[in-house]
N, C-alpha and C positions, 0 to 999 in steps of 0.2 A: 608390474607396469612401472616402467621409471617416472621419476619426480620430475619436476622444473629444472632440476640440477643438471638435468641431459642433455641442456641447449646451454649449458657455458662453457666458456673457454677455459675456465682455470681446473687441471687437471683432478687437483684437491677435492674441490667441489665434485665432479666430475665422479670421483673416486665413490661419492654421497648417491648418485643417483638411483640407484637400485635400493636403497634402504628405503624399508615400509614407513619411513618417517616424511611425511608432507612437508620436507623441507621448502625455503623460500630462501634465493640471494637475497643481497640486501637489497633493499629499493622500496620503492612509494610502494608497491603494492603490498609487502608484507606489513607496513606500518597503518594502510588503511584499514585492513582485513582486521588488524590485531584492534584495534580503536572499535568498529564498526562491530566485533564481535565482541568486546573489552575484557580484551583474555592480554595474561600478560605473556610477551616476550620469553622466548629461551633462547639465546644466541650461543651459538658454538662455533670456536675459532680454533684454527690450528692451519697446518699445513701437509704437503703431500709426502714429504721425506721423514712426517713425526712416526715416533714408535709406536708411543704411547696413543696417540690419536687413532691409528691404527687398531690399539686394542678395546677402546672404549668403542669405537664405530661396531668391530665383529662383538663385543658384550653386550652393545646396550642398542645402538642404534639398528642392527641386524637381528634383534630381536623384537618378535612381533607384537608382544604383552606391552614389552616397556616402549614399544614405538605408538601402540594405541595409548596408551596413558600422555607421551606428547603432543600426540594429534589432537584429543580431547581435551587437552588443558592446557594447553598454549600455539599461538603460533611460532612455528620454528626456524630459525636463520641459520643458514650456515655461511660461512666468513672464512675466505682462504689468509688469513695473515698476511701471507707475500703479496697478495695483489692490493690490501686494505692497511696499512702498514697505521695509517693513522686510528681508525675504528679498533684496532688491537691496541697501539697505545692508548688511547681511550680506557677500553673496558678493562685493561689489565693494570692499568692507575687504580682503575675504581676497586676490582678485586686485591691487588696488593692493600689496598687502605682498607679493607673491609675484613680481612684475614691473614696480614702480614706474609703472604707469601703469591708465586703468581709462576705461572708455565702454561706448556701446553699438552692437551687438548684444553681451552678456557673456557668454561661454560659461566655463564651471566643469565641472571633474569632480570628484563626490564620489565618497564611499566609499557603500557604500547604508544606511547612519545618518545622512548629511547631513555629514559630514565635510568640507571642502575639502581636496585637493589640488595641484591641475594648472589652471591657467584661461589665461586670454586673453580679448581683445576681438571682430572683425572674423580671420575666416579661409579663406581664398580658396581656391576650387576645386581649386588647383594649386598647386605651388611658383610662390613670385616672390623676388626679389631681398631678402633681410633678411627675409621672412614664407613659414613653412612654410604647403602648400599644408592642407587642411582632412583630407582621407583621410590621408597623412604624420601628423598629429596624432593624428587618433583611433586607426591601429593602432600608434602608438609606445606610447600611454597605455595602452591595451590588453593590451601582452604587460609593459608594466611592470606594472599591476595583478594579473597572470596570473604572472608570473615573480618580482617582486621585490615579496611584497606585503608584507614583513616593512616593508621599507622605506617602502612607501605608507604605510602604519597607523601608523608612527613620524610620517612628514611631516605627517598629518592631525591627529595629537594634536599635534604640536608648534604647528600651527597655529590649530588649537583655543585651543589653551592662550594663545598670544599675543593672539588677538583678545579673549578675555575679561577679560586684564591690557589693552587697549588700552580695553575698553570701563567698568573698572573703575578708570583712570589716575587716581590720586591727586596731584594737583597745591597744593604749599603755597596758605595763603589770602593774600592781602596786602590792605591798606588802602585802602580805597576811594576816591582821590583826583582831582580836573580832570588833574592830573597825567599819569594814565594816558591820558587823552583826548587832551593835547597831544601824547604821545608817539606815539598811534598819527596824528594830523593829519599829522607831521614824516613818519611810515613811509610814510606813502600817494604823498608829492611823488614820489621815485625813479620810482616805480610809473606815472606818469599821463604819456599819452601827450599830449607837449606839441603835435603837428601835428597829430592827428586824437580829442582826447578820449579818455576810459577809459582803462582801465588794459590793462599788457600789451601783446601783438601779438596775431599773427594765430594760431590764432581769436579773436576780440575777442567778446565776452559783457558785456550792457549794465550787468549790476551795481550794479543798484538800491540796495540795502539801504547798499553802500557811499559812492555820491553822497549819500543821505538823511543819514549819516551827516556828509559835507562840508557840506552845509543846516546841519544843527546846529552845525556849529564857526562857523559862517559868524554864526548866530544868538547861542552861548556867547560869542564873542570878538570880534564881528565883522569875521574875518577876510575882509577882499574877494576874498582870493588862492581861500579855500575856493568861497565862491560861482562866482566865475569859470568853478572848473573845474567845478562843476556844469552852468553855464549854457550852456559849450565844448562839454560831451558833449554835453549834450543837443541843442544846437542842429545839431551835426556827424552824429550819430545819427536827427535828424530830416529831415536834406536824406541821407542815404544810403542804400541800399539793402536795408538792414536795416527800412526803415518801406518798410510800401505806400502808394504816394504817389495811387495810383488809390481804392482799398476802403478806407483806414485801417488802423491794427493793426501793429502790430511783428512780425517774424517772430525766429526761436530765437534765432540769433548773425549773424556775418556771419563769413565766410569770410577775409577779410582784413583789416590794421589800418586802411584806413580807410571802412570801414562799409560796404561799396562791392555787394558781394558776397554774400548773405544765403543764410545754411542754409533752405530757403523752408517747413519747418511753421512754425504758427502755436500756439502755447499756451496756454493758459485763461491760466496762473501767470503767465507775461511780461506778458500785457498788461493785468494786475488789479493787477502792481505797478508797471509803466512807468506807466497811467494816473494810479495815484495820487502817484507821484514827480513827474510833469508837473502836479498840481496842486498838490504843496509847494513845486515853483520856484517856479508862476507868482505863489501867495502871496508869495512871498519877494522876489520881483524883478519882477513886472508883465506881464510879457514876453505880450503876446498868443498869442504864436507858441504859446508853450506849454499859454495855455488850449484854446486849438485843436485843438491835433492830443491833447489827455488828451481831448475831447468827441471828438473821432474817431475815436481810438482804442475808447474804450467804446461809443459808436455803431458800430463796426464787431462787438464784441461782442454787442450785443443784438441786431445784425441775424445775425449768422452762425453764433452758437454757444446763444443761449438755446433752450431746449425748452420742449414743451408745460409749460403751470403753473411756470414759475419758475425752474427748475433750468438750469444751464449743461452743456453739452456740452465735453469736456477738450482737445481739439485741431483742427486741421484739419492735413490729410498735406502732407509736400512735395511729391509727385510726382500727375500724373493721366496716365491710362491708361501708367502705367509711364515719365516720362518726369520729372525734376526738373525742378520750377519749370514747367512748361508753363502753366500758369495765369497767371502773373503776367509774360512774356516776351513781347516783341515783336519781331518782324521790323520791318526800315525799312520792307518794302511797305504792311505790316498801319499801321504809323503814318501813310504819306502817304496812303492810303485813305483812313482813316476820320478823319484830319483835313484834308484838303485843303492848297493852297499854304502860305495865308496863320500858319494855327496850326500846322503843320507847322514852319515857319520859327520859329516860338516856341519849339516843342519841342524842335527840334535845340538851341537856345541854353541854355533852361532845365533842359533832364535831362541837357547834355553828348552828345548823342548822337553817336559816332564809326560811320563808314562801317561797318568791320568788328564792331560791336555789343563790349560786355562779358562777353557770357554765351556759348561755345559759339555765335556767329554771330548770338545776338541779342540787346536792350536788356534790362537790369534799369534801373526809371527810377531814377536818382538825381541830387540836384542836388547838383555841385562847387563850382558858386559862390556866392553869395550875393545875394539875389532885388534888390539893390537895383544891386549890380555887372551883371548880366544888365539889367536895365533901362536902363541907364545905355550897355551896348554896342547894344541895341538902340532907342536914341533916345525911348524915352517913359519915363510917367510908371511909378513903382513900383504905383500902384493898379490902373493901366490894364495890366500886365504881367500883376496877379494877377488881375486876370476875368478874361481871356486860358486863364491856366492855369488858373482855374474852369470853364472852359470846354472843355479839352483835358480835366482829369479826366472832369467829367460826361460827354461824349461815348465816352471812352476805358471806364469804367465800363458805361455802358449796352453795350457790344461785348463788353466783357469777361464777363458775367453770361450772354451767351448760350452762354458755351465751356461745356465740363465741368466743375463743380466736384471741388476737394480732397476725397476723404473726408474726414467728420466722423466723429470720436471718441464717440459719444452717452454715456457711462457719465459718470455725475454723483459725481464723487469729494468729499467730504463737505470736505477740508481745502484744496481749490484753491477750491471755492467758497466757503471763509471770509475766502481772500483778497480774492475778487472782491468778498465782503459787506464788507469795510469800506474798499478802493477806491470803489462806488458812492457808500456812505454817507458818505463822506466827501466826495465830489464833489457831491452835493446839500447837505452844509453848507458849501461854500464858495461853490459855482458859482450857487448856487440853483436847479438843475436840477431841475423837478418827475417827470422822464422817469425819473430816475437815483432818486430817492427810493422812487417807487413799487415799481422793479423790485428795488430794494435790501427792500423788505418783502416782495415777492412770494414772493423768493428766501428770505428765512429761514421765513416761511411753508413753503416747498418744502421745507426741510432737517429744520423741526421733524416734519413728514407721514411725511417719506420714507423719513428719515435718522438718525432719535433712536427712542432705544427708552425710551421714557419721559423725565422731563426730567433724566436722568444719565447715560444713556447713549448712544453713538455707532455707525452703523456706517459702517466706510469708503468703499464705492463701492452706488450703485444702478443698476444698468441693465436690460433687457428687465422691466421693473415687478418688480422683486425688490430690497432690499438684501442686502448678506452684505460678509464682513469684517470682524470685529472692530475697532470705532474704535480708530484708531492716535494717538499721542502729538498729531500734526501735525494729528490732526483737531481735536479738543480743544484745541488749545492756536489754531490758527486761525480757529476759529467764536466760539470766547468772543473773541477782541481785533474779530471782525467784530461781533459782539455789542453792544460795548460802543461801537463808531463806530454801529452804528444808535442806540442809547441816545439819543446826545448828538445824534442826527436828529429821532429821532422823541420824543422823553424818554416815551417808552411802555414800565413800567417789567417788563414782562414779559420784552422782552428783556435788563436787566441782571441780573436776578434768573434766571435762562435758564443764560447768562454765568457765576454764581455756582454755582451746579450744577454745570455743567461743571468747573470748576476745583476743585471738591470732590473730584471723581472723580478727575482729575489726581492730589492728594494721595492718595488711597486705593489707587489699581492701578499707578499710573506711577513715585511716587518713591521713589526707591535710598536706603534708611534711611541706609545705611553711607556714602555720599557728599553726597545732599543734593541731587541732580541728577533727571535725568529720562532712563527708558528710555525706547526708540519703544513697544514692546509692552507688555501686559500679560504676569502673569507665565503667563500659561497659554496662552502662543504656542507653536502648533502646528510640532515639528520642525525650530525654531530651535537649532543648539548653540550659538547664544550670545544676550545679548538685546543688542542694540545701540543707541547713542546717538549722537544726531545734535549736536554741535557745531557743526561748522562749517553755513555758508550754503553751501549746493548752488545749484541756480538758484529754490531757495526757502528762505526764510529759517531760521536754525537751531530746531528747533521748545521748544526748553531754552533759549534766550534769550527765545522771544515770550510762553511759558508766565512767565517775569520778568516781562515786562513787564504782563503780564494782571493777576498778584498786586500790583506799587505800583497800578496803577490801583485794583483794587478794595479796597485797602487807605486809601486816600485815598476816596472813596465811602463805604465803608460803618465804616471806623475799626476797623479789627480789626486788629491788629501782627501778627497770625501771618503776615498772607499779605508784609507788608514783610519780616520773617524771612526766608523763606523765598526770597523775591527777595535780600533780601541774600547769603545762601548760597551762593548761585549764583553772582553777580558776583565774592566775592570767591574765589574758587578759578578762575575763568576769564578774570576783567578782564585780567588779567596778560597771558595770550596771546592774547588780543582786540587788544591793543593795539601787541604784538608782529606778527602779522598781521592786519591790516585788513579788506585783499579778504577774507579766508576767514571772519571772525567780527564783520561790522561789526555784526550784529544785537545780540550783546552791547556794544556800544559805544553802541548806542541807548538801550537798558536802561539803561544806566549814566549817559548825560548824563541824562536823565531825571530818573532819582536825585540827582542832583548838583545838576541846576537846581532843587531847592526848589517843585517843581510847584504852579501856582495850583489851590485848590481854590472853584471859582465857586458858588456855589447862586446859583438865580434863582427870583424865586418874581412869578407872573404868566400872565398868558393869552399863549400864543407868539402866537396870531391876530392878537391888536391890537396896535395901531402903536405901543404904549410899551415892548412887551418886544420886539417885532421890531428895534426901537433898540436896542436892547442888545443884542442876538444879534449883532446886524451887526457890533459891535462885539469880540463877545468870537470871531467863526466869520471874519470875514473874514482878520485880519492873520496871519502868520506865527506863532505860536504856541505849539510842540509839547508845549511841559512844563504841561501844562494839564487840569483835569478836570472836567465841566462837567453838574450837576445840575438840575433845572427840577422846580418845584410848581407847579401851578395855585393860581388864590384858592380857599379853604375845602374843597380837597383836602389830607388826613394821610394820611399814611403813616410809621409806626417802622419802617420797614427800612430805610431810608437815611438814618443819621446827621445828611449833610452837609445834610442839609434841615429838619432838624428845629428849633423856636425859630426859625423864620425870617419873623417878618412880613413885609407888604410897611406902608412907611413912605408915608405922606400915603396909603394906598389906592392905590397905583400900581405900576408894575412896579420890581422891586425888584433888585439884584443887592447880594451878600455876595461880596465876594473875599477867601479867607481862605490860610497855607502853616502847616503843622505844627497845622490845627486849630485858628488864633488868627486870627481875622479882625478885616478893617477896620470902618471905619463904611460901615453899608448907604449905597447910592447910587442912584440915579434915573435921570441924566441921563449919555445917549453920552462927552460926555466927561471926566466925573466917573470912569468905570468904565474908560475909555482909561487916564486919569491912575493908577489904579490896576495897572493891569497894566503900566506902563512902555511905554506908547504914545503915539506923537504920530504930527501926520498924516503923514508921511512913512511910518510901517508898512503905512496902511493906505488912502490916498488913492488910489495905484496899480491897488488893487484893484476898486474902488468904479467906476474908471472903465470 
């Protein structure tokens, strides 16, 4: 008979309902029940694309011994991450400080007030070597909750206590200097895996926000060594097993340090920011390869994950019908089938394929070498190599479409499709993608329907036609910076005044008077004992840096200094350890070059349609960029709510641009490279592009 779990919307959960475990979502009732019976807490968190979650659920939760042992000694919660983003930072603060480490499936024991005590990650049916078995766990916690509760109750306060000094950490302010930027540049080298790109070892996580961050130094100082490693990842990252080299699309991490190997979900989040990372490279360096696989990748988005009317779907799983990776895996039989002799013999060359396979007996396709070295052993041309393998895809694709698909995730999370919204929109003002434009409108369209409850407020997640969740920090702080990349798309000015809302609200429910920061929650979050902040970059950016970076933009637009205050504030109480750690807080490093770079503020005033301000567009949306903020009037269209446009004829009757920094602009200009000469362009920035 299913549980409680068969009347929610979140798939994850969902996934829970047939386990003989009495689970409870969160809510007043599970916290009554637990008090009124004075059983403590077992909270299990995770998500619907985890593996691991997956295999704790069929070991422990699907069985019937270890599901009566829950039932009879605790009341139990189950907690989808993606739809509770903040109760996961919570509990996962508490476990990381409890046992120096933290993932998922998270299991937590509380006190029945939401206390932590007792946690861990992944726990196995049985004893194994270094990891108590899952029954060992729950009646140890059990007769200690039962026997020594003095003791619990002291643990949980003290732990309490700590998370709230961690989430209240008052940290000196320092001065805002490039300084701190070169310093964190220097931190990063140590860090970056010189054979196989990124940073770290195995598991290897693509770590966007921090390459973006090497783009910028690369831009600030023109350091070649920064680009490099940009161009190293990505290009290492894109011939390895971590990208589908059949569907397109990045999958979560890869299992090893050199790409080789991939965790096989697929994530809205990863590939909203990998996309758009792949088109700051290719900006920056030309590199076709890269505009390529950013159009494939988001083409494998809008074929796999978009929903009816606009909205994104948040994952696809790693496993089908219970098996990892079965979707994306080949047998050598399955390869000389369905590609015969001749592309078969391509294929062995080009994906490295070894006898005995990569994967448990069979291929993950990844390319080791490099497409002009394969060419080169195989006797032809590099062109004549890649139809080849145009050709092995497409084939390979169409076989593959017939297997079982990954589950999809369908719950439309408000702050992962903010990412997506200004990846698109930003790839139609580079790429010129009309495909990417459209669906970039459709989608905030979706969000405002869905997802807003007026134009101030947020709800977190929407699925089986319902919103619920009170908008979190991440939502608001992602939809307005996606906001404001539609803006400079569409200069449709509903969405930056949209944009400007949101980040009112931010100020009114989100910010810590006493520090100048930003909780995840509002203050009326249900059954949190603590409110938590998000600092660091998880495998989504810090949402108290992007909310920065929202306030200079809209500060420069509309000339209000409160919201550069307020961006100030922030940087200078966390640049310090931003720069200290890189990987963990590049986001605020972004912010901060930003700032630093004296940001161009462009107003253009002219019809985008015709071909005298489409000149000028090309000029200010193609090159490399980033420190930049870019306003559009039409002829004998006013508007006083954007400063930066205001007094701004168009000269001789023609399309116009104003390039101005601190609100002191140059002489209007006319022509492509009059407005090049202005922003410190020559053809070399942006020739590349053009091609």
């Amino acid at each position: 008979m299913p549980n409680r779990l068969a009347n929610e919307t979140s798939p994850y959960l969902r996934q829970h309902a047939d386990n003989p475990v009495d689970w409870y979502p969160w809510g007043e009732e599970a916290f009554r029940i637990a008090q009124e019976q004075d059983k403590p807490i077992l909270l299990s968190i995770g998500y619907a694309a985890c593996h691991w979650c997956h295999v704790m659920a069929h070991e422990c939760f699907e069985n019937p011994d270890i599901a009566r042992l829950m039932n009879e000694r605790f009341v139990c919660i189950k907690v989808d991450r993606e739809e509770r983003p903040d109760i996961d930072a919570l509990y996962m603060s508490a476990v990381q400080a409890m046992t120096g480490q933290g993932g998922w499936p998270l299991t937590v024991f509380l006190t029945p007030d939401g206390r932590p005590f007792y946690g861990g990650t992944y726990f196995p049916p049985e004893d194994r070597p270094g990891l108590p078995g899952f029954p060992r766990v729950l009646l140890a916690v059990s007769e200690t909750y039962r026997t020594r509760r003095a003791e619990v109750e002291r643990a949980a306060s003290d732990l309490v206590h700590f998370l709230n000094q961690q989430f209240a950490l008052t940290l000196p302010t320092s001065t805002l200097t490039s300084t701190l930027l070169d310093e964190a540049a220097r931190n990063l080298v140590p860090e970056f895996d010189r054979e196989h790109g990124g940073f770290g070892t195995a598991p290897k996580f693509p770590a966007p926000t921090t390459l973006e961050f090497l783009l910028r130094t690369f831009r600030r100082v023109g350091s070649q060594r920064a680009r490099e490693m940009v161009t190293f990842s990505l290009e290492h990252m894109i011939r390895g097993g971590i990208y589908d080299h059949i569907g397109g699309g990045f999958h979560r991490y890869a299992v090893d340090a050199a790409w080789e190997i991939p965790h096989f979900e697929k994530m809205l989040y990863d590939n909203a920011q990998l996309s758009r990372l792949l088109v700051l490279a290719y900006q920056a360096s030309g590199n076709p390869l890269f505009r390529r696989t950013a159009t494939e990748t988001l083409d494998y988005v809008l074929r796999e994950l978009r929903l009816p009317g606009g909205g994104f779907a948040s994952a696809q799983d790693a496993d089908v019908e219970g098996e990892e990776g079965k979707f994306y895996t080949w047998t050598t039989e399955e390869l000389e089938e369905a590609l015969g002799p001749q592309l078969f013999s391509v294929a062995q060359q080009y994906f490295g394929l070894r006898p005995e396979g990569n994967f448990e007996g069979k291929h993950v396709l990844h390319v080791p070498n490099p497409p002009e070295h394969v060419a080169a052993a195989l006797g032809i041309g590099q062109e004549e190599l890649m139809a080849q393998v145009a050709a092995i895809r497409s084939r390979l694709f169409a076989l593959r479409e017939q297997r079982p698909h990954p589950a999809r995730d369908e719950k439309v999370l408000t702050s992962w499709n903010g990412l997506l919204l200004q990846a698109l929109a930003e790839a139609a003002t580079v790429l010129g993608e009309p495909t990417y434009a459209e669906a970039a409108v459709q989608l905030a369209a979706f969000l405002r329907d869905h997802l807003a409850e007026g134009d101030a407020h947020l709800w977190h997640v929407f699925a089986d036609g319902q919103a619920k969740v009170t908008g979190l920090l991440e939502d608001y702080a992602y939809l307005a910076r996606g906001l404001l990349a539609l803006y400079e798309l569409t200069f449709d000015r509903q969405w930056l005044h949209w944009a400007r809302r949101l980040t009112e609200t931010i100020l009114r429910e989100f910010r810590d008077p006493a520090i100048g920061d930003f909780f995840d929650t509002t203050e009326h979050a249900d059954h949190l004992v603590a409110r938590p902040k998000s600092l660091f970059d998880s495998p989504t950016p810090s949402p108290i840096a992007v909310t920065a970076d929202v306030f200079l933009r809209l500060s420069l637009l509309f000339g209000d200094g409160r919201y550069e205050e307020y961006a100030r504030t922030v940087l200078e109480r966390y640049a310090p350890l931003a720069s200290e750690h890189p990987t963990g807080m590049s986001q605020f490093l972004l912010v901060l070059d930003f700032l630093l770079a004296e940001p161009f503020e462009i107003a253009l005033v002219g019809n985008p349609e015709q071909p005298d301000m489409a000149a000028l567009l090309k000029v200010v949306r193609e090159p490399y960029v980033p420190a930049k903020v870019v306003a559009l009037r039409r002829p004998h269209e006013y508007d006083e709510s954007i400063p930066l446009l205001l007094d701004r004829p168009q000269k001789n009757g023609t399309a116009t641009a104003y390039v101005c920094r601190h609100f002191v602009c140059q002489q209007p200009v006319t022509t492509p490279a009059e407005l090049a000469r202005q922003l410190g362009l020559d053809d070399r920035d942006f020739t590349s592009v053009r091609e």
